[in-house]
MDTraj code that builds the backbone (N, CA, C; nanometers):
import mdtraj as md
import numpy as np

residues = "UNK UNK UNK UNK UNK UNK UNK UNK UNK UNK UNK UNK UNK UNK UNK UNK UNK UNK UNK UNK UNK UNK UNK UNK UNK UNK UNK UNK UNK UNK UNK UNK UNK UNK UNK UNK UNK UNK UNK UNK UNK UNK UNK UNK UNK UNK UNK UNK UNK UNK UNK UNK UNK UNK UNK UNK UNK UNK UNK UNK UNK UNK UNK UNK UNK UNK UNK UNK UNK UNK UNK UNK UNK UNK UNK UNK UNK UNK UNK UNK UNK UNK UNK UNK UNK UNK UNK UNK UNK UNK UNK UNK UNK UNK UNK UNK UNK UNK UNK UNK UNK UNK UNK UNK UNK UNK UNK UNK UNK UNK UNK UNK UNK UNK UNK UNK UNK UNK UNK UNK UNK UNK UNK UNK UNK UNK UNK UNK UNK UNK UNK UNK UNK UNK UNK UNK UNK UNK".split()
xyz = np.array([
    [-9.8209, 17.7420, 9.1872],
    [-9.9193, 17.6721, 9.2678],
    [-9.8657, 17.5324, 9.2961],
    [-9.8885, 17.5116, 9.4426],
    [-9.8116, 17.3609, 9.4413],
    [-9.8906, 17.3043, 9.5866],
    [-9.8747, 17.2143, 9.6020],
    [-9.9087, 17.0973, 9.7660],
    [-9.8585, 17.0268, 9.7753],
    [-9.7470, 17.0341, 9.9164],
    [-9.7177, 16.8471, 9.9051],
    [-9.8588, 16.7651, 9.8999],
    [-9.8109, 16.6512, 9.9052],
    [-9.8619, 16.5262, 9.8350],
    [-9.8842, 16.4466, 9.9489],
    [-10.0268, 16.4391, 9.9960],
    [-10.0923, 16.3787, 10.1510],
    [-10.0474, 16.4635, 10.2549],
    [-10.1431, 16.3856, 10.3931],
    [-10.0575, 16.4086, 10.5122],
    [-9.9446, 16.3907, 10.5669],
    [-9.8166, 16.4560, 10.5806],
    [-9.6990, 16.4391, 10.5551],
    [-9.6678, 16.4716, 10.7708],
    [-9.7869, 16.5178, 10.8357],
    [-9.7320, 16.5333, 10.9351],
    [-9.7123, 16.6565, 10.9779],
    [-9.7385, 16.6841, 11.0903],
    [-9.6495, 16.8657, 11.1269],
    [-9.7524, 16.9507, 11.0205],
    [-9.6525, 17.0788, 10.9697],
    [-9.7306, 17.1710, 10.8604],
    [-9.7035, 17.0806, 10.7146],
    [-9.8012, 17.1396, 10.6434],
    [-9.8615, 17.0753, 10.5107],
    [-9.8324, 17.2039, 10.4492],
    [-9.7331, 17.2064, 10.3154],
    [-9.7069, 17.3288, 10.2426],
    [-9.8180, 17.3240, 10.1275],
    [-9.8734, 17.4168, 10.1194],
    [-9.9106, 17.4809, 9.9558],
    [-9.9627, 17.6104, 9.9660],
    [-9.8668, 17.6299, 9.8462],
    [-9.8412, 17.7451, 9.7917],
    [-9.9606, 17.7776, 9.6633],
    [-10.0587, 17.9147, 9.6970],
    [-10.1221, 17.9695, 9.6240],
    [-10.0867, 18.0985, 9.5659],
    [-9.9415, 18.1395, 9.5505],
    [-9.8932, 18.2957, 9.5605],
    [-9.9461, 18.3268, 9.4329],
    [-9.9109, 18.2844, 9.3110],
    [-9.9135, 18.3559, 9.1521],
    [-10.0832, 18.3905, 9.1612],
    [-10.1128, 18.4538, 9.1202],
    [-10.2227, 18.5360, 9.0896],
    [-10.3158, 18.4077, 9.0165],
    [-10.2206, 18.3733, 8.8862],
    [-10.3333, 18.2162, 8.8545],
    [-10.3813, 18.1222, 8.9461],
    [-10.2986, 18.1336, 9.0540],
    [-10.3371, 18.0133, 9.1415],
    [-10.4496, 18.0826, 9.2066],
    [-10.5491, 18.1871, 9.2248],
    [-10.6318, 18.2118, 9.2802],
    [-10.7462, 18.2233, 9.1918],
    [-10.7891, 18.0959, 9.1551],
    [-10.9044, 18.0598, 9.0779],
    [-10.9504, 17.9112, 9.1802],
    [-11.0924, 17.8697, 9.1526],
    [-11.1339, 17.8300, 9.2212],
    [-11.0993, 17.7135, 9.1949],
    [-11.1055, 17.6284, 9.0490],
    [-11.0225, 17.4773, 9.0111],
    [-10.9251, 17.4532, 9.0103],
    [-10.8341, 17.5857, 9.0540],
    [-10.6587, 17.5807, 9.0730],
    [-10.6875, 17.5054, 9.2290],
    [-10.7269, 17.5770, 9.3131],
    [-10.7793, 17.6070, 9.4485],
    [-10.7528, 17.4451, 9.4902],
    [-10.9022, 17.4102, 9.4463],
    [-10.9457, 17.2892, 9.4600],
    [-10.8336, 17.1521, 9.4242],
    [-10.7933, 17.1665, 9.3123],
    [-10.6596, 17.1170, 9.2498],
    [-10.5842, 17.0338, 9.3745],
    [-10.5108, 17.2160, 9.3687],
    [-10.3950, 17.1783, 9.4749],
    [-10.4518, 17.1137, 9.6399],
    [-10.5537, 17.1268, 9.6782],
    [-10.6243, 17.0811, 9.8000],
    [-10.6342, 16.9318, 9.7680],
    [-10.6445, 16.8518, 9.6938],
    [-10.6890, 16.7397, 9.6458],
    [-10.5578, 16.6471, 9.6245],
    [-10.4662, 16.7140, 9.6255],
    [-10.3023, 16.6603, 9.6016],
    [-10.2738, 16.6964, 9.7788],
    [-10.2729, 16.8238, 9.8486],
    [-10.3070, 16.7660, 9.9755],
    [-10.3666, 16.6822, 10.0436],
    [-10.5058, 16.6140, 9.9700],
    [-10.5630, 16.4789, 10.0348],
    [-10.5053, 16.4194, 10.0022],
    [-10.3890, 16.4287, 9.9059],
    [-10.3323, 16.2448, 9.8658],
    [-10.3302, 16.2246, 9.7394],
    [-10.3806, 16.3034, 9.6549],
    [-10.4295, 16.2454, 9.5240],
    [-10.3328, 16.3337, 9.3928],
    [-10.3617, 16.2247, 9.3082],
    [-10.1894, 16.2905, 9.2450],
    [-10.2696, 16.3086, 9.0980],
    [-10.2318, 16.3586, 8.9623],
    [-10.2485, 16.3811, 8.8550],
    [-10.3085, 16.2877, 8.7947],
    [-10.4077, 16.2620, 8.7158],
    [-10.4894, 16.1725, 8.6087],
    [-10.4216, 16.1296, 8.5150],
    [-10.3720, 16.2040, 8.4527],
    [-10.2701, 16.1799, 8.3277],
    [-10.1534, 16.1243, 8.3591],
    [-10.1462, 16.0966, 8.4799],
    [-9.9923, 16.0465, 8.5501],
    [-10.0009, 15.8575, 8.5538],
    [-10.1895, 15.8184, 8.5584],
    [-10.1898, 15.7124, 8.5762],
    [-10.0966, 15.5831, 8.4648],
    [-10.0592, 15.4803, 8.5166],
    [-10.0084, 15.3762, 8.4346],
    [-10.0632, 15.3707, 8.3310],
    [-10.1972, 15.3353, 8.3345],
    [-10.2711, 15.3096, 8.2165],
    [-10.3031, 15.4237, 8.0732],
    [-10.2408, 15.5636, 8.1273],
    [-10.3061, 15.6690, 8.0607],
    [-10.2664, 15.6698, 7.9083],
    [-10.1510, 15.5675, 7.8245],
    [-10.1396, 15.5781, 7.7190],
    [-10.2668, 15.5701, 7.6265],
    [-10.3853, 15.4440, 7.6986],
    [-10.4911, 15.4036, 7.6738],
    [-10.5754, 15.5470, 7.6503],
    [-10.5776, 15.6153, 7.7160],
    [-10.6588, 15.7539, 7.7030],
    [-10.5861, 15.9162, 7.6797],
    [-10.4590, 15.9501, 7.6656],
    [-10.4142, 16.0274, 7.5712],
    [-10.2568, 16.0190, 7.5386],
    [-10.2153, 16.0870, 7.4349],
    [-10.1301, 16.1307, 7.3941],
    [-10.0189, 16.1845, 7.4546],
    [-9.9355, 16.1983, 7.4614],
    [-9.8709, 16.3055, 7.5316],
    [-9.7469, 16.3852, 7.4180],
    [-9.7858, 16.4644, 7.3843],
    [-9.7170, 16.5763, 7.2978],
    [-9.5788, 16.6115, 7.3213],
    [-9.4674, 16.5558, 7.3146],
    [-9.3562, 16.5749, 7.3923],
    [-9.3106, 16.6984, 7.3745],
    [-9.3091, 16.6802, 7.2089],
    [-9.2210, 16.8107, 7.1619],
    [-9.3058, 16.9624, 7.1739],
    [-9.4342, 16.9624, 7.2033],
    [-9.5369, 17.0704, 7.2263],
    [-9.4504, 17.1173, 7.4129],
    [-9.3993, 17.0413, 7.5165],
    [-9.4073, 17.0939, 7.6118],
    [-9.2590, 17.1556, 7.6350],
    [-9.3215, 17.2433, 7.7135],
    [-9.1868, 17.3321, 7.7789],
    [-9.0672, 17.2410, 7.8229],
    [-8.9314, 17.3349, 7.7928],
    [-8.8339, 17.2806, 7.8301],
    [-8.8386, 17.2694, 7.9943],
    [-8.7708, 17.1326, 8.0847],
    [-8.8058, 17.1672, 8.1780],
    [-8.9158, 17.0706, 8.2550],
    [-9.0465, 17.0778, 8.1706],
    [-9.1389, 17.0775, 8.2783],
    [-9.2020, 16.9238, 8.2223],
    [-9.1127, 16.8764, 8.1175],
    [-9.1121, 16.6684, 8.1205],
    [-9.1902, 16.5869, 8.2056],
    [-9.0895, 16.6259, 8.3483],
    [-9.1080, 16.5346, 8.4586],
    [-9.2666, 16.5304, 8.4785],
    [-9.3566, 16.6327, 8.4618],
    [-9.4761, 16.6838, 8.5057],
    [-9.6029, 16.5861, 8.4262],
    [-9.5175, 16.5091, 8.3089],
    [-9.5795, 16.4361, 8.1858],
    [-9.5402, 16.2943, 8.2260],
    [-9.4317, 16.2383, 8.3594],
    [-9.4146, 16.1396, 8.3796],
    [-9.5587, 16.0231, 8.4088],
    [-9.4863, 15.8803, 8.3661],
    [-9.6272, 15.8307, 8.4145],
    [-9.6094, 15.7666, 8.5424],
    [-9.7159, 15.6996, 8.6104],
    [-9.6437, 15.6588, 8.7587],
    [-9.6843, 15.4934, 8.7379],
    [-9.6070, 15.4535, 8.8358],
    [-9.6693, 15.2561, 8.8187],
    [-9.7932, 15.2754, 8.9054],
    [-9.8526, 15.1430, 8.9095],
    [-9.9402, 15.1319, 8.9902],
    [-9.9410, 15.1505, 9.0998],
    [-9.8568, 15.1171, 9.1918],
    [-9.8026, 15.1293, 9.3381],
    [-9.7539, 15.2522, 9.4105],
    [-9.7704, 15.3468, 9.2478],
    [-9.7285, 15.5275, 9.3076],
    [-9.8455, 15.5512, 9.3112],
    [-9.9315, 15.5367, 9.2186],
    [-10.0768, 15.5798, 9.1874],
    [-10.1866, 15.5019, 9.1691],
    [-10.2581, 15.4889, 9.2929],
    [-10.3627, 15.3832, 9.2497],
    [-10.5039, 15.4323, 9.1908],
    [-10.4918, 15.3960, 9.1103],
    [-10.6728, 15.4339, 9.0306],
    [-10.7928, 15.3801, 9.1441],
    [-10.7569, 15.3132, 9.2042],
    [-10.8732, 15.2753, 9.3488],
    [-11.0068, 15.1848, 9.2805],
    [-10.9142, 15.1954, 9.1266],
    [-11.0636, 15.0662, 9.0814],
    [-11.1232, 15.1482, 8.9500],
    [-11.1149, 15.2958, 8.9362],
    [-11.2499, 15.3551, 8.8271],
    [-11.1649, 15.3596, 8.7731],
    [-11.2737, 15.3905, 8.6548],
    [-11.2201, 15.4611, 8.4885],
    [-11.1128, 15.6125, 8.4864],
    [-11.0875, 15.5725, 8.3938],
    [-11.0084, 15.6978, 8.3197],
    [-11.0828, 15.8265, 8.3568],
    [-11.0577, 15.9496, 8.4094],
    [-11.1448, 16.0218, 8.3800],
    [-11.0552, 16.1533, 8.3186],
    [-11.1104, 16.1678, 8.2142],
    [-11.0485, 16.2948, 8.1229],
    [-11.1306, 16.4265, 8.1995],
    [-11.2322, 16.4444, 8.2746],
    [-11.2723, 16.5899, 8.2932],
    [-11.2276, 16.6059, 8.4906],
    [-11.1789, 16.5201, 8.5134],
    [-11.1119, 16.5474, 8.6263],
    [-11.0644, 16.6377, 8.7364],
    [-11.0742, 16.7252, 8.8226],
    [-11.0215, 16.8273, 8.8707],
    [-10.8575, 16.7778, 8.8400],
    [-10.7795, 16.6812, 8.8904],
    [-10.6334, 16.6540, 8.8391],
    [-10.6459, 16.5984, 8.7681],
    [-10.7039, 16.6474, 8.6390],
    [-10.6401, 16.6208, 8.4456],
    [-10.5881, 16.7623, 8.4834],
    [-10.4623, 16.7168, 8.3987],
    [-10.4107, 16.8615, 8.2949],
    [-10.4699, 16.8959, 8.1825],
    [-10.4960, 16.9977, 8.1608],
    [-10.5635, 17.0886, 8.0573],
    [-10.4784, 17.0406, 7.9746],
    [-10.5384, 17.0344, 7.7856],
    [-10.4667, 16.9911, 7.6638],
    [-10.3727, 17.0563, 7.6611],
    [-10.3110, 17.2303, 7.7081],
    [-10.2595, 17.3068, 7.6971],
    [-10.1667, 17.3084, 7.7868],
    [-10.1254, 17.2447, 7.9043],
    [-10.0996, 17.2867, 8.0086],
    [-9.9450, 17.2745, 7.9879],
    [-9.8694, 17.3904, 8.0146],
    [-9.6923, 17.3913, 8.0163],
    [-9.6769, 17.3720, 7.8544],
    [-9.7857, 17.4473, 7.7361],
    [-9.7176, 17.4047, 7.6125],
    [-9.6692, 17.5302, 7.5725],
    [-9.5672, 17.5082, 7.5117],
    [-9.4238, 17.5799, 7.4946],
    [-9.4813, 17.7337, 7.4398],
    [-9.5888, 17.7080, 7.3426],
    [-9.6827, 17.8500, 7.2817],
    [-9.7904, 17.8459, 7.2989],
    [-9.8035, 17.8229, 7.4035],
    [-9.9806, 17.8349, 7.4528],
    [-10.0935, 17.7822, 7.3788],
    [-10.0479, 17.7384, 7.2457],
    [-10.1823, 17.7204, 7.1279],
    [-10.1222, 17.5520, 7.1171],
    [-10.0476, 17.5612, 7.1180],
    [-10.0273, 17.3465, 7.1068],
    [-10.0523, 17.2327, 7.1890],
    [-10.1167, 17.1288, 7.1751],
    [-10.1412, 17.0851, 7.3244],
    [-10.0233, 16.9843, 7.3340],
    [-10.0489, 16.9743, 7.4435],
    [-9.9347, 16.8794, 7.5454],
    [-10.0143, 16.7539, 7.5090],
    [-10.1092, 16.7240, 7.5291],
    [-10.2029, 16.6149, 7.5518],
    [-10.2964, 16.6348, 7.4738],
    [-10.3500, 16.4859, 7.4115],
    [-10.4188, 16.4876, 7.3228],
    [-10.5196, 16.3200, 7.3436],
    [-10.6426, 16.3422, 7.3663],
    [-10.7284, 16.2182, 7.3930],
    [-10.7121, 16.0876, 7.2926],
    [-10.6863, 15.9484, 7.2879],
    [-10.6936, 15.9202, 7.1561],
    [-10.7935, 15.8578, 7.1428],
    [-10.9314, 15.9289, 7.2063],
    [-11.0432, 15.8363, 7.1713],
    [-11.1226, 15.9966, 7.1024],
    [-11.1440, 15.9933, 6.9676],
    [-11.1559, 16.0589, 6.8974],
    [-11.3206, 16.1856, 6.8977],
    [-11.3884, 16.0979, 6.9988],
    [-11.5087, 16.1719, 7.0506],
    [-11.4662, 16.2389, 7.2074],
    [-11.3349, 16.2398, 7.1979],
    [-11.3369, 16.3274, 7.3484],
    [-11.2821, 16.4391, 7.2743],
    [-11.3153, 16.5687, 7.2944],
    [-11.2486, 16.7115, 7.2462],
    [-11.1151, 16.7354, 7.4077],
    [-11.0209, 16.8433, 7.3062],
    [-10.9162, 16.8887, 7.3556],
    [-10.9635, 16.9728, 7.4966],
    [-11.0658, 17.0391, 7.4646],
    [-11.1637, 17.0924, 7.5785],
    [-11.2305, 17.0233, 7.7101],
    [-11.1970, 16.8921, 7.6731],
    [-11.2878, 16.7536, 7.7943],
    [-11.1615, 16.7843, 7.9226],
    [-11.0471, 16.7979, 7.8401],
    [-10.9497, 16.7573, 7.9573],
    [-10.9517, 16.8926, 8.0458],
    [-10.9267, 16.8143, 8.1628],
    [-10.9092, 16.9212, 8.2751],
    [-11.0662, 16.9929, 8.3357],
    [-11.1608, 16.9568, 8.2781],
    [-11.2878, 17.0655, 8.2441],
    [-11.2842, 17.0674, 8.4024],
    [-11.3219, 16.9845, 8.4670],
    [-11.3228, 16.9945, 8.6704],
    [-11.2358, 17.1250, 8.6669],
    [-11.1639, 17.1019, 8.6514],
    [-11.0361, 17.2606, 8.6789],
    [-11.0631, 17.3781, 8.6144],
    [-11.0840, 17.3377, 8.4932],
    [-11.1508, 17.4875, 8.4137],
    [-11.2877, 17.5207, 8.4856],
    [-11.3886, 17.4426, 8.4744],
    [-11.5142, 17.4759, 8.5695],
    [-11.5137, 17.5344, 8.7339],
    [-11.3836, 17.4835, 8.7908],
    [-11.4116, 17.4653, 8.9693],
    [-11.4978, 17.3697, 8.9897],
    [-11.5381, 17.2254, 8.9309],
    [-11.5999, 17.1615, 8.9565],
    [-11.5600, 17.0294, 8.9940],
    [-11.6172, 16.9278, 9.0921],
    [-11.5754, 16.8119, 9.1027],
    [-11.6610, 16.7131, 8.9856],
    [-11.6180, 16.5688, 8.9265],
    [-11.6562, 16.4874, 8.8669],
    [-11.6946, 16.4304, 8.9275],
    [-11.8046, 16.3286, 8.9036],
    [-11.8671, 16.2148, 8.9760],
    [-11.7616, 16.1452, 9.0301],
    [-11.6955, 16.1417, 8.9613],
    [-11.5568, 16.0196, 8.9881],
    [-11.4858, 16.0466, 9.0807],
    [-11.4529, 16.2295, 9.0708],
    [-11.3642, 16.2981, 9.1478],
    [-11.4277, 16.2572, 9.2521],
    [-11.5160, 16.2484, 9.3089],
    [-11.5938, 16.2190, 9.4896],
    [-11.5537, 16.1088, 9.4602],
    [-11.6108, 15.9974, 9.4351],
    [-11.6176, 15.8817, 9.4403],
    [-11.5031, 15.8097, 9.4578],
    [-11.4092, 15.8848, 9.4313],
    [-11.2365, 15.8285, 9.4579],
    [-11.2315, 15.8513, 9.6007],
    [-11.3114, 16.0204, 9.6269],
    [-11.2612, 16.0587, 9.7482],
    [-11.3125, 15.9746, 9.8689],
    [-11.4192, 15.9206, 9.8461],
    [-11.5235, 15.8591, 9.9157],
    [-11.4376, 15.7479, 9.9371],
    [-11.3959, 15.6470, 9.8676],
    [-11.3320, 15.5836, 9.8688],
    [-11.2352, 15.5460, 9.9254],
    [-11.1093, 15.6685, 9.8824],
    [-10.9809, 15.6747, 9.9812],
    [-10.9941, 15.6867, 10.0669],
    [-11.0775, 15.7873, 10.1404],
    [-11.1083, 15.7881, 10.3168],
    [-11.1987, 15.7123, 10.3592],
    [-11.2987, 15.6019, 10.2982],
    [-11.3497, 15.5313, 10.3187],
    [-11.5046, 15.5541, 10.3818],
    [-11.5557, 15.6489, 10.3061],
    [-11.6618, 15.7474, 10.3349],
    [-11.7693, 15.6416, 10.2773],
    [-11.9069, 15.6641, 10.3725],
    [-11.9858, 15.5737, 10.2830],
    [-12.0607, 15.6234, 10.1734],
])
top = md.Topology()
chain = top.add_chain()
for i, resn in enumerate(residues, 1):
    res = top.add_residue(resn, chain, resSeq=i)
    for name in ("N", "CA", "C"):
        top.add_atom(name, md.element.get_by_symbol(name[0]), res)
traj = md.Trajectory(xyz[None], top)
């Protein structure tokens, strides 16, 4: 499952082929990285809100755990949001499926918070409110 990243012009690729990618918070996901919008866990600030499990993730798929500066990724002003449609799941790319990649370090968020937008098919308050935002919606 993949999207380039905004309006790039001409055709806009994403790819829904693997069978996982036809769930509805995959769906949504990758549509949302077509508006422009890039990974949660990618933000500058995200040491502040989790972990990142190095040795739990697949060989390979590192880059996917990179963080971005501000100027790749702008937070547009809000909070952290751990239940995000783009959070990665605690699990996501870990090497045995049972270890997480990511881990909250604020001790009242469960391994289960992350990603929940994606596990649900649901948007977060936040998730609009970015969107509202970036396109300048009132």
């Amino acid at each position: 499952c993949y999207s380039d990243l905004g309006r790039n012009g001409g055709v806009q690729s994403l790819s829904l082929e693997s069978p996982d990618c036809m769930k509805k918070g995959v769906i949504m996901h990758e549509m949302m990285h077509a508006l422009g919008f890039l990974h949660e866990q990618s933000r500058f600030d995200r040491d502040e809100y989790v972990q990142v499990v190095w040795d739990n993730i697949m060989d390979g798929m590192e880059s996917n755990f990179e963080k971005l500066y501000p100027v790749e990724l702008d937070d547009l002003g809000f909070d952290y949001d751990y239940r995000s449609i783009m959070h990665y799941r605690a699990w996501m790319y870990s090497k045995d499926g049972t270890s997480p990649t990511l881990r909250p370090t604020d001790d009242s968020v469960s391994l289960k918070e992350l990603g929940y937008g994606q596990d649900e098919g649901v948007f977060t308050d936040l998730d609009i409110k970015k969107i509202n935002k970036f396109y300048e919606c009132p």
